[in-house]
C-alpha positions in Angstrom: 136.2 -272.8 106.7 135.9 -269.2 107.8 134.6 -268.5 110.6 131.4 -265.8 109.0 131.1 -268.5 105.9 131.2 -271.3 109.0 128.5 -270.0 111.1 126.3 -268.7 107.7 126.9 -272.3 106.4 125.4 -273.9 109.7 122.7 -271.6 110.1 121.1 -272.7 106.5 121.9 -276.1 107.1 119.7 -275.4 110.3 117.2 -273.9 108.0 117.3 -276.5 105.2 116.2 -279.4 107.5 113.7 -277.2 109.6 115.6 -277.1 112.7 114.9 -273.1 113.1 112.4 -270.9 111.1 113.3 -268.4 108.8 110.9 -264.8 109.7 112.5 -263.7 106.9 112.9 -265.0 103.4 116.6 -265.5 102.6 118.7 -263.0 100.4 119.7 -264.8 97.1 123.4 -264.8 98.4 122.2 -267.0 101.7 119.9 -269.2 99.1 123.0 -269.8 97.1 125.2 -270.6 100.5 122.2 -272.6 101.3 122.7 -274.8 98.2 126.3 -275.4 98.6 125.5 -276.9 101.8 122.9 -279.5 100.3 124.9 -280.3 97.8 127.7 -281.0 100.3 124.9 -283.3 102.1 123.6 -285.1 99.1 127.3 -285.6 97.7 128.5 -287.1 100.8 126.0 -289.2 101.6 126.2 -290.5 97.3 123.1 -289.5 96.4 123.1 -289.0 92.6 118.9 -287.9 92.5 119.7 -285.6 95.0 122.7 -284.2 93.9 121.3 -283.5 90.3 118.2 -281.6 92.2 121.2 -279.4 92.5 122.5 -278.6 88.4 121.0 -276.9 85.7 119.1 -278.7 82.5 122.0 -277.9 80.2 125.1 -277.6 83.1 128.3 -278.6 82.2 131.1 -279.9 84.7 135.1 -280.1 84.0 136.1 -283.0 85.6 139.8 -282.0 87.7 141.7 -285.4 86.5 140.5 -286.1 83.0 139.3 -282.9 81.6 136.5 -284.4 80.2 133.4 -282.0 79.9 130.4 -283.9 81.2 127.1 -281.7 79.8 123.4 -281.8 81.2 122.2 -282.9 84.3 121.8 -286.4 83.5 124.9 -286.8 81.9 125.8 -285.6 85.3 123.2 -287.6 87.6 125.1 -290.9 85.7 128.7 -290.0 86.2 128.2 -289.1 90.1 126.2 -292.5 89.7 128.9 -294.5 88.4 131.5 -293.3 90.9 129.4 -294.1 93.6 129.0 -297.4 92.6 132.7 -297.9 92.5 132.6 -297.3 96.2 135.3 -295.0 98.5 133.8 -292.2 97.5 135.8 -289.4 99.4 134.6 -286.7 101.7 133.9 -283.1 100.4 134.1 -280.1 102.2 134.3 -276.3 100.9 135.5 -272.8 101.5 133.6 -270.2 100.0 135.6 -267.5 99.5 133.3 -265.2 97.4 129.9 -265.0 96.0 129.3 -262.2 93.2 126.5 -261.2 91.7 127.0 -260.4 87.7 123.2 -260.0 87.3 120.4 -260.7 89.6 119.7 -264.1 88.0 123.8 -265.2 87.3 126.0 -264.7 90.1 129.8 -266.7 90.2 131.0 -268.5 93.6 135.0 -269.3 94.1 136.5 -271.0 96.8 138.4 -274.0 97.8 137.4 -277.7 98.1 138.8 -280.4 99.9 138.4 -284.2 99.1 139.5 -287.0 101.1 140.0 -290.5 101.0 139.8 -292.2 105.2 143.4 -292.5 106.0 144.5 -290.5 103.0 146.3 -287.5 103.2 143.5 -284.6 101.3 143.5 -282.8 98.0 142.8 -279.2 97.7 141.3 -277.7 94.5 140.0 -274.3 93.9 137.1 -273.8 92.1 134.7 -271.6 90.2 131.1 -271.9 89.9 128.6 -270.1 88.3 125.0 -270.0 89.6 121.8 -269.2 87.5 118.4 -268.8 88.7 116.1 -271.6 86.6 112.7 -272.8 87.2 112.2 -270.4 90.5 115.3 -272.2 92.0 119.0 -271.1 91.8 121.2 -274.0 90.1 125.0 -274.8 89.1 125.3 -274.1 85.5 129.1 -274.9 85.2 131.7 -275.9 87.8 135.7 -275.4 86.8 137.9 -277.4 89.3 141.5 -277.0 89.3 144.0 -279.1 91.9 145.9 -277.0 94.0 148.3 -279.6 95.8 148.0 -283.6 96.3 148.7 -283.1 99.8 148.4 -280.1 102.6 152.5 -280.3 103.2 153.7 -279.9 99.7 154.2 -276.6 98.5 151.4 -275.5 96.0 152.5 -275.8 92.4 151.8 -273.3 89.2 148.2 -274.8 87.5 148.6 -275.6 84.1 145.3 -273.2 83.8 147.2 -270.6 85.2 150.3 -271.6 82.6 148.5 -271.2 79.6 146.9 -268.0 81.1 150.1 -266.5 81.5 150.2 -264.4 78.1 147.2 -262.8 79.3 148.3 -261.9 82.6 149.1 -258.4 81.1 145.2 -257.5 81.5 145.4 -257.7 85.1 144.9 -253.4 86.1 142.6 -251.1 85.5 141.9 -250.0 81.7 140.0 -247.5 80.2 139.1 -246.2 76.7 137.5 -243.1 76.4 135.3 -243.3 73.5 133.5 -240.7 71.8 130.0 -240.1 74.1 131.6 -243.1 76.5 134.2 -244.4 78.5 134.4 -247.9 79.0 136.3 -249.0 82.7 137.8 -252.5 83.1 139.1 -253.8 86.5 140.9 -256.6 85.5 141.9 -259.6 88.3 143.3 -262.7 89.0 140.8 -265.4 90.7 141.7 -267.4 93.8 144.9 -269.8 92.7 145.1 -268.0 89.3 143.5 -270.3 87.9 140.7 -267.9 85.7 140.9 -263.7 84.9 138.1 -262.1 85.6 137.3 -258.5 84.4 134.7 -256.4 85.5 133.6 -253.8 82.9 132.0 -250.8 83.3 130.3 -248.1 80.8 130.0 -244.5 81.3 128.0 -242.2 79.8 128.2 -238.4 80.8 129.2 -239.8 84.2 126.6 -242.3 84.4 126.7 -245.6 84.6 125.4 -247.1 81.6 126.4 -250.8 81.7 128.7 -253.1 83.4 129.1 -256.6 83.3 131.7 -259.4 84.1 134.2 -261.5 82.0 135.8 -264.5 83.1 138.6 -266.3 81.0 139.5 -269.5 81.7 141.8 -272.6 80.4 139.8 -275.3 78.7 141.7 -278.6 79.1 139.1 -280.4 76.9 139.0 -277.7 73.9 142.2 -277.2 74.4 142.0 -273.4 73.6 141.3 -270.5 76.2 137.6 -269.4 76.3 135.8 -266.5 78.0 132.1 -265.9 79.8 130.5 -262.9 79.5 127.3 -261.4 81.1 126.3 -257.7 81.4 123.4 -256.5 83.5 120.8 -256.0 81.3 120.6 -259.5 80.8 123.0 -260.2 78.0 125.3 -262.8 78.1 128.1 -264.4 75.5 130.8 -267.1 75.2 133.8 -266.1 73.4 136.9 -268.4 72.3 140.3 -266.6 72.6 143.4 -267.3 70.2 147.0 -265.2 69.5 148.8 -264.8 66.3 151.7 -262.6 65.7 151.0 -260.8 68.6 147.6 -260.2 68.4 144.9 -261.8 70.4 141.5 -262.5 68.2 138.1 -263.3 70.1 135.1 -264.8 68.4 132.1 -264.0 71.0 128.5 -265.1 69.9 126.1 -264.1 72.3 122.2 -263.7 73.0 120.6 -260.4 73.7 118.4 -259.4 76.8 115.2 -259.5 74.0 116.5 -262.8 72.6 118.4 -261.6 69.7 121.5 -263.8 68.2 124.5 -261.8 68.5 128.4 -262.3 67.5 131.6 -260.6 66.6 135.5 -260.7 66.6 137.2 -258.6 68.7 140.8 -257.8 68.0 143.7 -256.7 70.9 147.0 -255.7 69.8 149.4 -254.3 72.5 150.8 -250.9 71.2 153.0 -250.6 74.5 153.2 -252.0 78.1 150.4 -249.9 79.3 148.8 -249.5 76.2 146.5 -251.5 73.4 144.2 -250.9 70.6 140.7 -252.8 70.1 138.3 -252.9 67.6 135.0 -255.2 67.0 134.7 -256.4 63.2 132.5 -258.9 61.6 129.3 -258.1 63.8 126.2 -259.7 63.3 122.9 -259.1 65.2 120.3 -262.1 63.8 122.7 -262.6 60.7 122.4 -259.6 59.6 126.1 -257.7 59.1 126.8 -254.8 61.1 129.4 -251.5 60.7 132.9 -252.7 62.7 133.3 -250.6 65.7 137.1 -249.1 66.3 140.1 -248.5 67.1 139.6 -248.0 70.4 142.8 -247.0 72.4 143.0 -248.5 75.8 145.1 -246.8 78.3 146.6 -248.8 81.9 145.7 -246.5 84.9 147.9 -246.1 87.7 146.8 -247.9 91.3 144.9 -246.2 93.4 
């Protein structure tokens, strides 16, 4: 573990069993680190109540061998359950590498875990979680684990995630449209291992910043399709389904407002060039009612600063 995320982790472990006092109440970055830690505790020492304490109502887990998509928290509480009746269950350990904040209430964690079986050689996996804050209390809404290597010697190999993200690894850059009234900024990135895109948006208007949000695509084994998260800081947030044909990439988003309004659309990319594409939004619907399509919008590649 790193030696800041090392000494951070300790110190809330400290603070979550009462060792030390707190004069100060913990950011929502150290609450977060803070529950990675007791989940590490209630995991290793098989406790399926406690470990549950730790997911959303409505979370939803990839499992890294199967792909099967377990949903809910008790769906969860009785898988963990079931494994830890079948005894050996390994040791867990983790790496955060980075904690991001998309909103104040949704923020995404990646890092590396390590399992291992006594007298085993461990596994490494990254991972990518995403946090929400529910009932007062910040909770894992959907974990993504991806193996990295069966063993620490062998060489890491190319995820299939990462293999089936591969037409899309064009996005990676900076983009930006500039719309009429607006330009629209996109910084887009690969995630630790590969093994998701994220792409952090921003809107402009008259130099201000109007919006931004964060996008992260990622393989899904059990769908078998790519799909994409979405969530903008006023609140917003959408889950979008991504397909090709002939060249041209078609997403189906359907999303809920920040005042609770039903939302969807099909967005449309088409590269025009290596550092060029066009966009446009069709078949929009705000509570089922039909809205004007939005486009072309020319997307320009910006050099590296």
């Amino acid at each position: 573990m790193k030696a800041q995320t090392f000494l951070t982790a300790i110190c809330l472990a400290m603070l979550t069993f009462g060792i030390i006092q707190a004069e100060d109440p913990l950011s929502a970055e150290e609450e977060i680190t803070a529950n990675v830690v007791s989940y590490i505790a209630a995991y290793n020492a098989a406790d399926p109540d406690r470990l549950a304490e730790h997911w959303a109502k409505n979370a939803e887990y990839l499992c890294r061998t199967t792909g099967e998509k377990v949903v809910g928290r008790d769906a969860i509480r009785r898988q963990f359950a079931e494994r830890c009746e079948l005894g050996n269950l390994p040791k867990l350990t983790v790496e955060i590498d980075s904690i991001r904040f998309v909103k104040p209430d949704v923020a995404v964690e990646e890092g590396t875990a390590r399992i291992s079986h006594s007298g085993e050689e461990p596994k490494l996996l990254s991972y990518t979680a995403i946090h929400v804050k529910e009932e007062d209390a910040w909770k894992l809404d959907s974990v993504h684990e991806t193996i990295i290597s069966d063993q620490l010697s062998s060489e890491p190999e190319v995820s299939t995630a990462r293999q089936q993200l591969e037409p899309l690894a064009w996005l990676v850059g900076r983009w930006v449209d500039n719309s009429e009234g607006a330009t629209v900024e996109t910084m887009g990135r690969w995630s630790k291992n590969e093994c998701f895109l994220i792409r952090s948006f921003k809107v402009y208007v008259s130099d201000v910043v109007d919006l931004d949000g964060t996008e992260v695509i990622g393989w899904d084994p059990a769908q078998q399709c790519i799909r994409g998260w979405v969530f903008d800081s006023d609140g917003g947030f959408a889950e979008e389904k991504w397909s090709e044909e002939n060249g041209r990439w078609f997403v189906r988003a359907t999303g809920v407002l920040p005042d609770g309004g039903k939302a969807s659309s099909l967005r449309t990319m088409r590269r025009t060039a290596d550092d060029k594409y066009e966009s446009r939004s069709i078949s929009r619907t705000l509570d089922g009612e039909l809205l004007p399509d939005l486009g072309p919008f020319h997307v320009v590649r910006q050099p590296e600063e």
